[in-house]
N, C-alpha and C positions, 0 to 999 in steps of 0.2 A: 430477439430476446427482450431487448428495451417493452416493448408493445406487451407483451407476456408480462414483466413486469409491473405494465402501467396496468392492465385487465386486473392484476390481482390486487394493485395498489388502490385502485377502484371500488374492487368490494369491499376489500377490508374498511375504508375510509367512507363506505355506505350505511356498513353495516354497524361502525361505531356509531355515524347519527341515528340510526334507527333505533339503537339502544338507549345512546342517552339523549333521546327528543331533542337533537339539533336539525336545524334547519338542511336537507339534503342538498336543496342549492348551492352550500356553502362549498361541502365534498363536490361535488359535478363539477363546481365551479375551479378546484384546485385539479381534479382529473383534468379537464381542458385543458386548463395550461399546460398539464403536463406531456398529455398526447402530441401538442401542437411546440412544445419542444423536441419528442419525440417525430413529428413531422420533418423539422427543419434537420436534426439529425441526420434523415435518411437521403436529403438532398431537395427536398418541395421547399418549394418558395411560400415567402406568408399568404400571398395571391391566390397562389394553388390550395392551399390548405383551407382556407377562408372560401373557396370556393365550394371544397369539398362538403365544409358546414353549412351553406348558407342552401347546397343542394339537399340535401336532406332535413334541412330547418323550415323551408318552405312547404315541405309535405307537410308541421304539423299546424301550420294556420289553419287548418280546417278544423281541428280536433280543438285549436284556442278559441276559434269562433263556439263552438259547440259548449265549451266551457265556459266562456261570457254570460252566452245564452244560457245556461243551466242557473248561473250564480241569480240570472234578474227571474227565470223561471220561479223559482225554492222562493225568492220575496214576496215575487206576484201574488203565490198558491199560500204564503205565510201572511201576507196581508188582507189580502180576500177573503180568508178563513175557508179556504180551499183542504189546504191542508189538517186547518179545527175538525171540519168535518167527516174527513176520512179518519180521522182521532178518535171521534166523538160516537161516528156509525160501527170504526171496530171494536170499541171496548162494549157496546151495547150487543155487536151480533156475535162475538167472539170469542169463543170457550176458554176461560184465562190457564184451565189447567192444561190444553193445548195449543196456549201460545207461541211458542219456539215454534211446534210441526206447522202450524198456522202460518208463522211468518215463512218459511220455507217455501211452504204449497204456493202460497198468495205472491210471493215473488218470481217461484218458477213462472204460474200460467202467465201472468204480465209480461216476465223476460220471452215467452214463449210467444204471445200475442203482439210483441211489440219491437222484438228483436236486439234490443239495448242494452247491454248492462247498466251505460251510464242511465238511459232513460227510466231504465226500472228501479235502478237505488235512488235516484231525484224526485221518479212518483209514489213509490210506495214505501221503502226504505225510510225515508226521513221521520212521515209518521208512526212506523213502526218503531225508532229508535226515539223518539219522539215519549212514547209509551213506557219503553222499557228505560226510559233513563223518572219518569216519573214515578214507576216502580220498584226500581231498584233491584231490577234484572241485571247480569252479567252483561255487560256490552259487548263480550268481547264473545261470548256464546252467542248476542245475538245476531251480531254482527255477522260471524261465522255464517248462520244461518240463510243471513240476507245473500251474501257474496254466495253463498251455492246455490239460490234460484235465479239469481239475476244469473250468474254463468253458464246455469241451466239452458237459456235460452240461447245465448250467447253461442253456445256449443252445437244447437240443436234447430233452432227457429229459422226455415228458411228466409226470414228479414234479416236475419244477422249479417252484419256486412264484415264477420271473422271465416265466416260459414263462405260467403258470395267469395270473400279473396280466395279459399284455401280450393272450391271449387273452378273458380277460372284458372287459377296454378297447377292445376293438375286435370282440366279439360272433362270433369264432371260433369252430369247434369243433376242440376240443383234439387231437383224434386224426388229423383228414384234415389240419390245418397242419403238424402232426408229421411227414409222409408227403412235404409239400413242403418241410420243412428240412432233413432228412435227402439228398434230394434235393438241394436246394441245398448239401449238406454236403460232397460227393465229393469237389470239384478241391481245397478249401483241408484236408481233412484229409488228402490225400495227396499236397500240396507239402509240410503238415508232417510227416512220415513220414521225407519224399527229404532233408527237411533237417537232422531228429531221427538220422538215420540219419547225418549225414556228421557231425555232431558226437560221436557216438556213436563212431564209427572214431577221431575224431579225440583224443575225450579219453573212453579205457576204464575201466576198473575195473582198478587196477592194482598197489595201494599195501597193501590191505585186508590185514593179519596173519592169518596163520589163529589165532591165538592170541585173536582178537575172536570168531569163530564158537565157539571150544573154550571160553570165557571166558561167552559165551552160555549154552552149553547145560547148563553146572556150573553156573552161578550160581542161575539161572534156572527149573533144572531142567525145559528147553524140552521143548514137547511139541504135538502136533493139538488136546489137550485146550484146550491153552490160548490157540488161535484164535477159540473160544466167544463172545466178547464182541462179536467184532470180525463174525465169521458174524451174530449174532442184531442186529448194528445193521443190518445188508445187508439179513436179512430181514424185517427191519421195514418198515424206510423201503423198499422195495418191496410189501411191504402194503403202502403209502400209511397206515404209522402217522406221527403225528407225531415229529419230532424230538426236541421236548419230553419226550415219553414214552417214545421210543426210547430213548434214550442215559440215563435213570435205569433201564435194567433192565438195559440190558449193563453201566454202572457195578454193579447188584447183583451179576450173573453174576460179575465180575471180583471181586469182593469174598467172595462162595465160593471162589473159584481160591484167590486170595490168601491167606487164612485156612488154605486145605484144602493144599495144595502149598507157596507160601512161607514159610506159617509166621506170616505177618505177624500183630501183634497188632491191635484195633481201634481203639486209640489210635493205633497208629503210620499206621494206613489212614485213619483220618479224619485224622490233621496232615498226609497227601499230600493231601488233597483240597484241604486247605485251603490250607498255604504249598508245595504241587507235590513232587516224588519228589527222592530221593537213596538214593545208594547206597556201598556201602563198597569197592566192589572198587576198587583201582589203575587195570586194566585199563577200567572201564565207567564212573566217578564221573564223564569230563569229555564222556561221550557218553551214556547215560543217564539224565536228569534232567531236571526241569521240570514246564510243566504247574502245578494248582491255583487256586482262584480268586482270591488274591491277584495271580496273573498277568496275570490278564485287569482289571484296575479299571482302570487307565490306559486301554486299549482302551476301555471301558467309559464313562467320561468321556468321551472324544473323541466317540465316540456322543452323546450327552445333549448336549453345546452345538452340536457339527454340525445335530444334529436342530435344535434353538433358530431354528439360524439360516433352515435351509431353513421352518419355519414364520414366520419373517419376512417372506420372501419370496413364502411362498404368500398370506401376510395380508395385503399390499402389493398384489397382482397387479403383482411389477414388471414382466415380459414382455409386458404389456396393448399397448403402442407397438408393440413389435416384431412383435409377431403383424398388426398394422394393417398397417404396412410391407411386410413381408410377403405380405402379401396383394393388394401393389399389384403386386408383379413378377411377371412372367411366365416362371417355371424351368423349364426342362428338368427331364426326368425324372434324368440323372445330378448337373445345380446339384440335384436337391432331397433328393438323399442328402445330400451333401456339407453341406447345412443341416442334416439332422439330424444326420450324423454332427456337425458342430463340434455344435449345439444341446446335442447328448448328454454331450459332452465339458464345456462351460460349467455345466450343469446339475450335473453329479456334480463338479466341482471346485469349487462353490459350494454346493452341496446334504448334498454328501459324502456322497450316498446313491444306489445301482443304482435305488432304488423311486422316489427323486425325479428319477433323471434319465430313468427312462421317463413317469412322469406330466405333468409341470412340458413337457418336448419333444413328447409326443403334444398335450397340450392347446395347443400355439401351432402346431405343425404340421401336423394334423390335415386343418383346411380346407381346405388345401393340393393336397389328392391329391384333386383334384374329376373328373381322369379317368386313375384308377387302382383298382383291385379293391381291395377290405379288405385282402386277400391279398398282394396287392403292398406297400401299404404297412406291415403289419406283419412284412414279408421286410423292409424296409428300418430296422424300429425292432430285429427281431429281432439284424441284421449292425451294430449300432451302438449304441443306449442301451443293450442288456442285456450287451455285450464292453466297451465304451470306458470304465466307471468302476474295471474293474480295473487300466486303466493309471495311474489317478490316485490315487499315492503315500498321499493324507490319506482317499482316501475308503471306506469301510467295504468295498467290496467288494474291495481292495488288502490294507488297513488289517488286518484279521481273519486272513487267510489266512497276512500276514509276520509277526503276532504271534505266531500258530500256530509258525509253519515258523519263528520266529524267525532270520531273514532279513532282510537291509538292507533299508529298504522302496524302492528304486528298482533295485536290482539286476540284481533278475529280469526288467526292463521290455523290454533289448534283445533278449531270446531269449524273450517271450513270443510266440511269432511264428503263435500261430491267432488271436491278438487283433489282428493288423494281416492277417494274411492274408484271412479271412472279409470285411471290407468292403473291402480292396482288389479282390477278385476278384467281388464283389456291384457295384463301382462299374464293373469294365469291361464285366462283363454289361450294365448298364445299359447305357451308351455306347453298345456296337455294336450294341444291340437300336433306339437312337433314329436311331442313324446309317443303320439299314437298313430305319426303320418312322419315317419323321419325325411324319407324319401317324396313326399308330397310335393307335386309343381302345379302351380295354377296354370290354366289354358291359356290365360291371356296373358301375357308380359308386359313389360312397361313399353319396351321399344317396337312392339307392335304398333 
């Protein structure tokens, strides 16, 4: 009961700072202590407990490493004029009265070519919010926007390593699921199109100084050359090179630009890495700047006791009950999205992680799909645990992308609209497939 308790004392205590722009570390940090009274309660030692944290804290060095690396990336690409110039080429090639559908399409193919959410709202995301805060567009529309093509891919691209986990979990093969998500992709990427396009009409490109583009390309001294950074992350992370390794060699790239073209000295290039970019123009000071790894520690933090707690929990098996329970009902195939979907939702609002709220949900719902194809049911973890933790505000997969975009972190939630489209439109499939196949059993089973 206590644990149930602490779950709900959690969100409550998440979602007051989400509301009123408090620091979420502060909440995480009071949940900790409280679980880890709640620990000692059941009879674990501080040892034990501390153990339990420190197992599942160590899985998110890699995600902190990646976050470092994003914070000196956004300075590199901001000092360089990496980023000026994807600024400068999209307001020149780029229909303002379909800027919203623009930013959508142009973050999908990237998320889709590149496999990242975080690497696609760090390469293309920034300058497009970049724009839209010079114009005096909705951030929170456009925001929206960005988070449904980066998760586009996310969802879809077999680089995505949301896609690589949910395939090894379920003994996939990567390429032929690929061919039926895509497939499954059609209706909800082109309801968002029909509705990226009416907001698009609705709120244009309209405000933008040409004195920003002319202010660009003097300063900056804009140029193809100086795409370089942003080209060779694409072509990496399409090798299927690591991200890791990716983004320290377009950071060097950029750091030749910088040197060769800006002028930049290597002191003044390593204190952007460090505390993020600034600049001297009138015109660009309050629109480009940022970025650095000082940027991302806060981020960073929330990570490290999020992690804490989701290793609490996996320590615990608290879900042990409910997965019994569970097992007792007899669902429908559309009640048994609707279970993962919410499962997916609780998990990453507790977990505050995409990777805990597929793991922690397949392992209690699993058993479940005893006459349903592999196929099927990782169509239904696909349209649910790997979309539904973007919608929650504290959780890394939200969390990363509005520190990035520096962005309210709930804003963007009403117009992220492939994140409720894709399992809306999964859950009616479902329904009229049972409504007109009651009796309906797939050939293959799970426990074949």
């Amino acid at each position: 009961m206590l644990i149930f308790l602490g779950i709900l004392f959690t969100l409550l205590i998440l979602v007051f700072s989400v509301l009123n722009n408090i620091f979420l570390g502060y909440g995480l940090t009071i949940s900790l202590l409280f679980f880890t009274f709640v620990g000692i309660k059941k009879g674990y030692s501080l040892k034990k407990i501390g153990l339990l944290y420190w197992n599942e804290t160590k899985k998110s060095l890699n995600i902190i490493i990646i976050l470092i690396l994003i914070g000196m990336l956004i300075s590199s690409w901001l000092s360089s004029g990496t980023i000026s110039s994807i600024i400068y080429y999209s307001l020149k090639y780029v229909n303002p009265k379909l800027f919203i559908l623009s930013a959508f399409l142009i973050t999908s193919l990237i998320s889709m070519l590149i496999g990242t959410s975080f690497g696609t709202v760090s390469a293309i995301g920034i300058p497009l919010i970049i724009i839209g805060k010079a114009s005096g567009i909705n951030l929170g529309l456009l925001g929206g926007a960005i988070f449904s093509g980066a998760y586009f891919g996310d969802r879809t691209s077999p680089l995505s390593s949301s896609l690589l986990l949910l395939c090894n979990l379920t003994n996939l093969k990567l390429f032929d699921y690929v061919k039926k998500l895509i497939i499954d992709n059609i209706i909800p990427f082109i309801l968002c199109i029909a509705l990226y396009l009416i907001f698009s009409l609705r709120y244009p490109l309209t405000s933008i100084s040409s004195d920003l583009s002319t202010e660009l390309y003097n300063y900056y001294h804009v140029s193809f050359l100086l795409l370089l950074p942003a080209i060779i992350l694409f072509v990496l992370s399409i090798c299927k090179v690591q991200i890791t390794h990716s983004i320290p060699i377009s950071v060097l790239c950029a750091f030749i630009l910088d040197m060769t073209i800006q002028n930049t000295t290597f002191t003044d290039f390593v204190k952007h890495l460090v505390f993020g970019y600034t600049n001297n123009s009138e015109i660009l000071k309050n629109i480009i700047h940022g970025g650095g790894i000082i940027s991302m520690l806060k981020t960073c933090y929330i990570i490290i006791i999020s992690c804490s707690i989701s290793g609490f929990f996996s320590g615990l098996n608290v879900f042990e009950g409910l997965k019994v329970k569970l097992k007792e009902k007899n669902l429908s195939r559309s009640s048994l999205f609707l279970v993962t979907v919410g499962l997916g939702i609780v998990n990453a609002a507790v977990g505050c992680s995409q990777t805990i709220a597929i793991i922690l949900t397949l392992d209690i719902m699993k058993d479940l799909y005893k006459n349903d194809t592999v196929e099927e049911m990782a169509l239904d973890f696909s349209n649910s645990a790997i979309l539904t933790p973007a919608l929650i505000p504290w959780c890394i997969a939200a969390l990363v992308p509005c520190s990035v975009l520096k962005i309210n972190s709930y804003s963007y939630i009403p117009f992220a609209f492939y994140l409720y489209i894709v399992p809306l439109v999964h859950f009616l499939r479902k329904k009229f497939k049972i409504s007109k196949n009651e009796n309906f059993n797939e050939e293959v089973n799970l426990n074949q």
